[in-house]
VOPAGU-2260 file (C-alpha; in pm, 1 decimal, decimal comma):
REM VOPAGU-2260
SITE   aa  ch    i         X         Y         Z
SITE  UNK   A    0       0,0       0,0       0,0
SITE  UNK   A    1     310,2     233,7      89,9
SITE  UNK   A    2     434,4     127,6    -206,2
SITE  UNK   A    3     178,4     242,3    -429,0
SITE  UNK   A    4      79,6     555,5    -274,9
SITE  UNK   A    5     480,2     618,2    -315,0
SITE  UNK   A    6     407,3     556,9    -620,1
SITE  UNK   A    7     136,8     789,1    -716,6
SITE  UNK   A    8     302,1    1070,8    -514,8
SITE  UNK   A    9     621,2    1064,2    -754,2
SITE  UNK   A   10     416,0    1048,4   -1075,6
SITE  UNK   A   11     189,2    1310,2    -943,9
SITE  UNK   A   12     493,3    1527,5    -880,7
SITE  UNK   A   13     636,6    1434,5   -1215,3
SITE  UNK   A   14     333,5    1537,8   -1429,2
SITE  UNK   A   15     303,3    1878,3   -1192,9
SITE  UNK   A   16     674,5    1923,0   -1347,8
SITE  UNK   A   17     601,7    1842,5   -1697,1
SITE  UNK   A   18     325,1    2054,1   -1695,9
SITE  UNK   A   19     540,6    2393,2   -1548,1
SITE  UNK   A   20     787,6    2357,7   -1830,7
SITE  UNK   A   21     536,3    2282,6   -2080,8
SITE  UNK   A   22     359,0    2600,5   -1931,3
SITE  UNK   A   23     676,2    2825,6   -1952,8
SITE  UNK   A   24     764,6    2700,8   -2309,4
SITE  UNK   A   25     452,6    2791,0   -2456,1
SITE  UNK   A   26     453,9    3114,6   -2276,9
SITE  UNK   A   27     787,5    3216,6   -2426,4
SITE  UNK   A   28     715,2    3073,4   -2727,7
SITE  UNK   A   29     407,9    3256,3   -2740,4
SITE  UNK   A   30     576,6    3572,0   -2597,8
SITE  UNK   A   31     706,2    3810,1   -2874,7
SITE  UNK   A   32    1092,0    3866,3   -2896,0
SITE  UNK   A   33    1148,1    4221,6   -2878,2
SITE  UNK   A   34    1326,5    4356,2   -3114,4
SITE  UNK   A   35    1460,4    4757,9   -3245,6
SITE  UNK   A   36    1485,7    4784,0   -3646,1
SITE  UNK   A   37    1741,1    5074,1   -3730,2
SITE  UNK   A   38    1913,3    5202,8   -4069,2
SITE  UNK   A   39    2255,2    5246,7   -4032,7
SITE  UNK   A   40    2480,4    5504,3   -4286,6
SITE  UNK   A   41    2843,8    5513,6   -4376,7
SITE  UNK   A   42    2998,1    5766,5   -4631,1
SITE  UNK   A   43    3384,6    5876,7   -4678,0
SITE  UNK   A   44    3527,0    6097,7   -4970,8
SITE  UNK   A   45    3819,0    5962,7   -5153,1
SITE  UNK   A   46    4025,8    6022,0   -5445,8
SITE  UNK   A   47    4114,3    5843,1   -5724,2
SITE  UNK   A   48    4420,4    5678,5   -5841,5
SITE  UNK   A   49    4368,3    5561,8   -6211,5
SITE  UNK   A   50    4252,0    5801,1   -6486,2
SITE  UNK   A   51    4106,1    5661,0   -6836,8
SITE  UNK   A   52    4120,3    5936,7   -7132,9
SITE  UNK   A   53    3926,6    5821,3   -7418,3
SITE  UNK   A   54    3982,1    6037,0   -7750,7
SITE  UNK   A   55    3849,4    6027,3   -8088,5
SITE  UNK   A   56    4007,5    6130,0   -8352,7
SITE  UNK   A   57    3809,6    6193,7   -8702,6
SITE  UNK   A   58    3940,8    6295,5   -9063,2
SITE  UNK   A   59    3649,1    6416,5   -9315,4
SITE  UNK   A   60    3732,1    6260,6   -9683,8
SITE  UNK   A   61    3504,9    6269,2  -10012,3
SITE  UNK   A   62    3295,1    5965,8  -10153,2
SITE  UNK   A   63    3582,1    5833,4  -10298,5
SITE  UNK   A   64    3821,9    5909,2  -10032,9
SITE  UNK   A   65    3717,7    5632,7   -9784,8
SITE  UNK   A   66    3975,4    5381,3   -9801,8
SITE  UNK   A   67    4283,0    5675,9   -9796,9
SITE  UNK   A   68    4109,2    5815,2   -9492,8
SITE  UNK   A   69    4077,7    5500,2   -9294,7
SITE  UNK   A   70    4459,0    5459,0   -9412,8
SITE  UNK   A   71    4531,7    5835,8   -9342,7
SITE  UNK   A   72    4362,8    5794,9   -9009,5
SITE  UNK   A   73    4536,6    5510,7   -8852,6
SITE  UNK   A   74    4889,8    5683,2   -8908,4
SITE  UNK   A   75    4706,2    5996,0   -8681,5
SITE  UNK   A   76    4603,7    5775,0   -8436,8
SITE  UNK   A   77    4958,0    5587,4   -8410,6
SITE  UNK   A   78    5156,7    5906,6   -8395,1
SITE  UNK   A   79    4905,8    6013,3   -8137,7
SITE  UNK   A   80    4985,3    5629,9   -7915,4
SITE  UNK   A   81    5378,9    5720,0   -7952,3
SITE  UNK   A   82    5348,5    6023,2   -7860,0
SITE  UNK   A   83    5211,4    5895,1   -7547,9
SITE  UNK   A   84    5454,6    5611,2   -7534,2
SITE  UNK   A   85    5700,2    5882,4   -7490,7
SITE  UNK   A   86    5499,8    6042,5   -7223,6
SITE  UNK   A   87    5572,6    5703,9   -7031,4
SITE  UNK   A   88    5234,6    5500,4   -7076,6
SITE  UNK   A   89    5277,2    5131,0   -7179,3
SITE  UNK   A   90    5129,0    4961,7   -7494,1
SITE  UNK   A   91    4906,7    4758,7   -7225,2
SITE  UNK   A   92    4758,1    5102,2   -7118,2
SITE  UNK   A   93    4663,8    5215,3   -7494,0
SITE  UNK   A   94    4404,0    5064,3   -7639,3
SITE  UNK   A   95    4308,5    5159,0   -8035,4
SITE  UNK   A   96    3926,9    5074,1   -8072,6
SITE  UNK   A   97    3855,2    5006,2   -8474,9
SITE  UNK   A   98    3761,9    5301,2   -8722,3
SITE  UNK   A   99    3432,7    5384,8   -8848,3
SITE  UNK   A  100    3319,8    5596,7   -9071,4
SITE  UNK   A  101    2954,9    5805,2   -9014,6
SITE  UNK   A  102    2785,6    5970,9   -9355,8
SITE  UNK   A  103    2785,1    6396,2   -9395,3
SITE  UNK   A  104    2555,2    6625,1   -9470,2
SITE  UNK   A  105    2552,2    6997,1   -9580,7
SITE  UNK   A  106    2327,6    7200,8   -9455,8
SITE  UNK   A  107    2065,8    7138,4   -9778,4
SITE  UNK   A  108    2095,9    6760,6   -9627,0
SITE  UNK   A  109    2311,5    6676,1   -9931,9
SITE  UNK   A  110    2549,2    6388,4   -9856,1
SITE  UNK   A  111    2879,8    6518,5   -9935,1
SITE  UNK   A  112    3133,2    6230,9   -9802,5
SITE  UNK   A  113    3210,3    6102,5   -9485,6
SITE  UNK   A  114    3403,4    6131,9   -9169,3
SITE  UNK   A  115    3619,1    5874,2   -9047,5
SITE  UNK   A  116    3616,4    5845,1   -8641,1
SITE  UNK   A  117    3922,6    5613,2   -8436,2
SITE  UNK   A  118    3907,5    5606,8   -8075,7
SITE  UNK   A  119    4213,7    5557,7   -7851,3
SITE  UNK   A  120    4167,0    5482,5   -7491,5
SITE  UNK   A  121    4460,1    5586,5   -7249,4
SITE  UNK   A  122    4440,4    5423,9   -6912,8
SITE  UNK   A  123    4777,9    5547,2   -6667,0
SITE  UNK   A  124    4778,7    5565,4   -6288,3
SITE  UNK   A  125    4936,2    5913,7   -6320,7
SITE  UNK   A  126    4650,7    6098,1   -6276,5
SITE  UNK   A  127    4806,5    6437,5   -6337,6
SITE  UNK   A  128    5009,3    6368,7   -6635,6
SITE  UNK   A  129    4663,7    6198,3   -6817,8
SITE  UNK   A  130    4447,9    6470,6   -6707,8
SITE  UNK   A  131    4680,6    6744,4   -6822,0
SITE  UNK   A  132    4676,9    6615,3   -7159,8
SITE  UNK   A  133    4302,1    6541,3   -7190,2
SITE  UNK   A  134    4229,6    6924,3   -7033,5
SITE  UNK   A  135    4508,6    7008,2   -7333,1
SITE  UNK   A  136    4506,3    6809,9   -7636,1
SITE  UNK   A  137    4677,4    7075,0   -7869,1
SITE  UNK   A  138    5000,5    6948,0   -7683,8
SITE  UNK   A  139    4992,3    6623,0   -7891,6
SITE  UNK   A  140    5042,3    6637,7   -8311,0
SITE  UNK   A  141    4801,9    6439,3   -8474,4
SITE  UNK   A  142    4826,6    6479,8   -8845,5
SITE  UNK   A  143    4592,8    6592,9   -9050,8
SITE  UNK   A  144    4277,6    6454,1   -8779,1
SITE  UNK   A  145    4100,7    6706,6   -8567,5
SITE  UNK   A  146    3965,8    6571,1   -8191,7
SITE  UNK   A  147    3581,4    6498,6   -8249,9
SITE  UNK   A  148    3518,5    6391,2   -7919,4
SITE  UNK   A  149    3706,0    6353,1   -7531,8
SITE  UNK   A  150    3627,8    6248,9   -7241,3
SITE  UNK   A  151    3777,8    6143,5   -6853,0
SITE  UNK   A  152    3691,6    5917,6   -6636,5
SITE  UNK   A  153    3848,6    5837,4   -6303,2
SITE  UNK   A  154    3852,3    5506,7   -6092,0
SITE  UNK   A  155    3959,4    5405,7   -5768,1
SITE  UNK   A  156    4181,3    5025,8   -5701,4
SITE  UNK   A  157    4124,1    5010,5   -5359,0
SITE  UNK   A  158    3729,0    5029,1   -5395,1
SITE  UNK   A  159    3677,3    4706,8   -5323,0
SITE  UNK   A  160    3868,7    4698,2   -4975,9
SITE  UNK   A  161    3677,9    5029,6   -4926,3
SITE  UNK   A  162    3374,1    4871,9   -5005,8
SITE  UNK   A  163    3384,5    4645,2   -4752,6
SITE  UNK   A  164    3540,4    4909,6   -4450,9
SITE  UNK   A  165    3232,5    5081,3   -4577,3
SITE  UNK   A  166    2981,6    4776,7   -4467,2
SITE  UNK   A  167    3162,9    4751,2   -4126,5
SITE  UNK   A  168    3127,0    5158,5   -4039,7
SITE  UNK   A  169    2710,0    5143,9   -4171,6
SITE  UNK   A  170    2685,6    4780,3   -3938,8
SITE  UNK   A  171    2865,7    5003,2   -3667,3
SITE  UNK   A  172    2576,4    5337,3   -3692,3
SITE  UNK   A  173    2341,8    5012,8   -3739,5
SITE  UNK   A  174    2389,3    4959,4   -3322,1
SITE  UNK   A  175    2457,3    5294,3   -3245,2
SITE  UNK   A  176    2136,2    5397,4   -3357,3
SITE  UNK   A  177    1979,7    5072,6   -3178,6
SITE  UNK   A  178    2126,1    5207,3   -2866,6
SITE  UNK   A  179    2019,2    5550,5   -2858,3
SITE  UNK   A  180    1633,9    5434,9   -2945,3
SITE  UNK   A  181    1655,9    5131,3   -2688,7
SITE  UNK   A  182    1918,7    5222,6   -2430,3
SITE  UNK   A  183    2281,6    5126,6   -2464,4
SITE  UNK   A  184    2246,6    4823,4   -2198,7
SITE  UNK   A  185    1925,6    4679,3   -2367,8
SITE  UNK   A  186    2045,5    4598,8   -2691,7
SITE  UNK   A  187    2145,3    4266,1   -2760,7
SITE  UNK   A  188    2275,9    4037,8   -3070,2
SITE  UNK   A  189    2197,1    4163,2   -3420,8
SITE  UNK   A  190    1986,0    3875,5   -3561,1
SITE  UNK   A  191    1874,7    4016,7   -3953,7
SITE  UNK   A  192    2107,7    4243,3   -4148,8
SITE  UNK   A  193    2084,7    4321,3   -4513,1
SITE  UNK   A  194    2298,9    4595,1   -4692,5
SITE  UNK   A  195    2181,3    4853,6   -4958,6
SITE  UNK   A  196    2321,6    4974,5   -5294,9
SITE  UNK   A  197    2639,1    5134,2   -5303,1
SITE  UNK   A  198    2607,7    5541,1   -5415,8
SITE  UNK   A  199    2922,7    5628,6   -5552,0
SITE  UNK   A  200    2867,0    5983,4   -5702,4
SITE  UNK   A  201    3087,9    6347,0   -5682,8
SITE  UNK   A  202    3144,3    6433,6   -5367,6
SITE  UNK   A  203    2842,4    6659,3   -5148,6
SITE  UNK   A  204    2580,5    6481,9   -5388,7
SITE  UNK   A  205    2249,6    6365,8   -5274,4
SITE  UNK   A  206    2157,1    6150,7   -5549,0
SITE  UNK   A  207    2082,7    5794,5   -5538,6
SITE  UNK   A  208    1910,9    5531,1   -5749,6
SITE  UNK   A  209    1742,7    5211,1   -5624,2
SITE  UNK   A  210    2006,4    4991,5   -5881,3
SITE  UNK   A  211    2326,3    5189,3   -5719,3
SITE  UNK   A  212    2544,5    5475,7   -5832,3
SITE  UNK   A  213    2904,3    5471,7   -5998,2
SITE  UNK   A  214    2979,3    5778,1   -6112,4
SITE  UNK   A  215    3326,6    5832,6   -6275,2
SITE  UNK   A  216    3294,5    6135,9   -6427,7
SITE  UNK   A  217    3473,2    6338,1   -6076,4
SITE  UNK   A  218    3848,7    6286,5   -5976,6
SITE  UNK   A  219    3737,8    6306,2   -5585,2
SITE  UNK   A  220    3490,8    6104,4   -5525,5
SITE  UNK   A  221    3177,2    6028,4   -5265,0
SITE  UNK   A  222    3080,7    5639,2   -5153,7
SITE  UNK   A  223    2762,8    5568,2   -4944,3
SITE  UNK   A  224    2637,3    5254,0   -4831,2
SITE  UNK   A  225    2320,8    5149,5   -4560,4
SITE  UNK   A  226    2272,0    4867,4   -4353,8
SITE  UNK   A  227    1907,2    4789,6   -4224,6
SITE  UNK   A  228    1964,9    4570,7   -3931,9
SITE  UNK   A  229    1767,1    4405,6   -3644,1
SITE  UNK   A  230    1853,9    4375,9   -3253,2
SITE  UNK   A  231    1739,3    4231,9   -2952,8
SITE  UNK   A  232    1631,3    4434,0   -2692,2
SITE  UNK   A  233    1614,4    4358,5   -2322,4
C-alpha cells in the first residue's frame, strides 16, 4: 500500500513538473521577442588613383576618299599612341578601338562624303600627367585629324577593400542607432542584417538610385552605403 501511494506521489509530482515547463515554453514561445529595427549610414570621400582618357580622332574625306582616310587615319592615331609612349604610358595602357566611318551632310541635307572616327583609350595611374593632356590636347600632333570627341573618367583600385570598410562603419551606426532608441544596456545580438546599394557619385551629392550609383565622371569622389539591421532588446 506504501508502495503504491509512493508511487502515485512521484508520478503526481512528475506530471506537476512536466506541466510547469510545458507552461513556460509555450509562454515564451508565445511571448514576442522584442526587437529595435534601425538604418545604419556610412559615407567617406576619396580620391582616385587611375585616370582613363578616351579620344576620338576623325578625318572628313570625299565619296571616294574612304579607303585613304581610314589609311590616313590610322597613321594619326599611331603618332598620337607614340606620342604617349614617350609620355611614359605602356602599350598595355593604350588601347586603339577600330575606325568607323559616319555619312555627312551639308546644310541642304546633301550627302557630301564622310568622316572617319578612331578612338584611342589611355588608361595610366598618373593621374596628373593623363588629365593634363586630356584638359590640353593641342600638346599632342596628330596629323591631318582634328579631336571629335574627349572624355575622362576616373577610378579608384582600392574600392573594393573600401567597399567592404564601408559595410563595417554602416553595421557600426546600425547599433549605435539601436542604442540611442533602446538604451545602450538593452540591446542585444543583431539577428537580420541586409545591406543597400552602393552610391558612388561626386562628392556633397544627394543623389541615389534604387540599382546603385558609380559615377566616374569626378576625380574626388563620394561612396555611401546602408545597412538595415535588427537587434534584440532587453
Amino acid at each position: 500500500m506504501n508502495r503504491t501511494l509512493s508511487a502515485a506521489v512521484v508520478l503526481g509530482l512528475a506530471l506537476v513538473a512536466a506541466a510547469l515547463v510545458f507552461g513556460l515554453f509555450f509562454y515564451h514561445a508565445r511571448t514576442p521577442e522584442r526587437t529595435v529595427q534601425v538604418v545604419g549610414a556610412a559615407t567617406r570621400q576619396f580620391d582616385t588613383d587611375v585616370a582613363r582618357w578616351r579620344v576620338t580622332l576623325s578625318r572628313g574625306v570625299g565619296f571616294d576618299g574612304l579607303s585613304g582616310g581610314y589609311s590616313a587615319l590610322h597613321a594619326d592615331v599611331q603618332r598620337v599612341a607614340a606620342q604617349l609612349r614617350g609620355l611614359g604610358l605602356p602599350d598595355s595602357a593604350l588601347i586603339v578601338q577600330p575606325a568607323h566611318a559616319n555619312p555627312r551632310y551639308d546644310r541642304d541635307g546633301q550627302m557630301t562624303g564622310y568622316d572617319v572616327n578612331q578612338t584611342l583609350l589611355a588608361v595610366s595611374h598618373d593621374v596628373d600627367a593623363l588629365e593634363g593632356l586630356a584638359l590640353d590636347p593641342g600638346r599632342l600632333e596628330t596629323g591631318g585629324a582634328t579631336f571629335q570627341g574627349s572624355s575622362l573618367e576616373y577610378f579608384y583600385d582600392g574600392l573594393a577593400d573600401l567597399k567592404h570598410a564601408l559595410l563595417a562603419e554602416a553595421t557600426a551606426d546600425a547599433r549605435r542607432r539601436a542604442e540611442q532608441i533602446a538604451g545602450e544596456g538593452n540591446v542585444g545580438a543583431m539577428t537580420e542584417a541586409s545591406a543597400g546599394v552602393f552610391q558612388i557619385t561626386q562628392p556633397y551629392s544627394t543623389d541615389v538610385e534604387s540599382y546603385g550609383i558609380h559615377d566616374t565622371s569626378s576625380r574626388r569622389q563620394q561612396i555611401t552605403v546602408t545597412v538595415r539591421a535588427t537587434f534584440t532588446t532587453g
